[in-house]
C-alpha positions in Angstrom: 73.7 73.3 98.6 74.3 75.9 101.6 77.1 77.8 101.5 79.4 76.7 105.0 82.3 78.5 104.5 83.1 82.3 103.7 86.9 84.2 103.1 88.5 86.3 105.1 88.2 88.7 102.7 84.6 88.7 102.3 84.0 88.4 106.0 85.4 91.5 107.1 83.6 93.1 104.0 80.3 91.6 105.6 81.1 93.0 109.7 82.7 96.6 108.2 86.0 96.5 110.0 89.3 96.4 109.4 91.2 93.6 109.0 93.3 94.3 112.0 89.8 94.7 113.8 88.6 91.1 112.2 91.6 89.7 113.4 91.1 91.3 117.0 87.7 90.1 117.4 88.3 86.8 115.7 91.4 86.6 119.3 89.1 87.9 121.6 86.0 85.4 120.7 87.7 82.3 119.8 87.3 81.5 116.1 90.0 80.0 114.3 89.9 79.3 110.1 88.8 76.5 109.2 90.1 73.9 106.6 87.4 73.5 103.8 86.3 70.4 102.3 88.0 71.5 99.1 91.4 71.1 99.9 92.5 72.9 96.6 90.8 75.9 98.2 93.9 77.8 99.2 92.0 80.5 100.8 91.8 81.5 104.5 87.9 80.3 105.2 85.8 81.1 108.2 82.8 79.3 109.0 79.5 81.1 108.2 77.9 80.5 111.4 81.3 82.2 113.4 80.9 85.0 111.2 77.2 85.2 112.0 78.1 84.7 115.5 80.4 87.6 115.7 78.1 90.1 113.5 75.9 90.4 116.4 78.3 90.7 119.1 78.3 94.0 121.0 82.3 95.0 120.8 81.6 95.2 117.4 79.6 98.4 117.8 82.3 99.5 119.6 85.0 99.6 117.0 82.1 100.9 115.0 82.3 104.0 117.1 85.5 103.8 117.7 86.4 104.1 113.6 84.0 107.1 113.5 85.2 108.8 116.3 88.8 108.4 115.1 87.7 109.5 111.4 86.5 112.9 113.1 89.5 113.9 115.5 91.5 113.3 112.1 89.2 116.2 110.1 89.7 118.1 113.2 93.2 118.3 112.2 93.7 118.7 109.0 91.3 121.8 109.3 94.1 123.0 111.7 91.5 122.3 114.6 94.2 121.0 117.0 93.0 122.2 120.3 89.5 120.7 119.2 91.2 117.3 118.9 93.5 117.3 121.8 90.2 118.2 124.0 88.7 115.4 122.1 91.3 112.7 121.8 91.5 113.4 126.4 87.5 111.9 125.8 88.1 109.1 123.6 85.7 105.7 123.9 87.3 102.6 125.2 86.0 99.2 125.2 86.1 96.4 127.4 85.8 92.7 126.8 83.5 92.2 129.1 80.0 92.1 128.8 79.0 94.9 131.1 
């Protein structure tokens, strides 16, 4: 038997974002939970093939590199590099939702 729906949990375990970033993506792609078969399931449940959809969508790099970019202006100041991080925070990524 295949497996056709996944948690919340273990779905932003499986993409590697937050879930404030899940939630995000989930807005700005469409996909809504979904009601399992199992109506004692009282889990939030995602189908497999949305979550498979969105692992290979390209904004999700983005808050990839957003995350690590973030994680080293943070270092930068607690090493009491502020001017460092200033400079760097002025040349912060963006994203778009586009697909340019």
């Amino acid at each position: 038997v295949a497996i056709r729906y996944i948690t919340r949990q273990r779905a932003v375990k499986k993409l590697g974002v937050s879930l404030k970033d899940f939630r995000r993506l989930c807005i700005l792609k469409g996909i809504y939970p979904r009601e399992p078969n199992n109506k004692s399931f009282s889990k939030v449940c995602y189908h497999v093939k949305d979550i498979a959809f969105l692992a290979h969508e390209p904004i999700l790099q983005r808050f990839w590199e957003l995350k690590t970019f973030m994680k080293k202006v943070r270092r930068k100041f607690f090493r009491k590099e502020v001017g460092e991080a200033k400079r760097m925070m002025e040349n912060k990524p963006t994203y778009t939702v586009d697909r340019s």
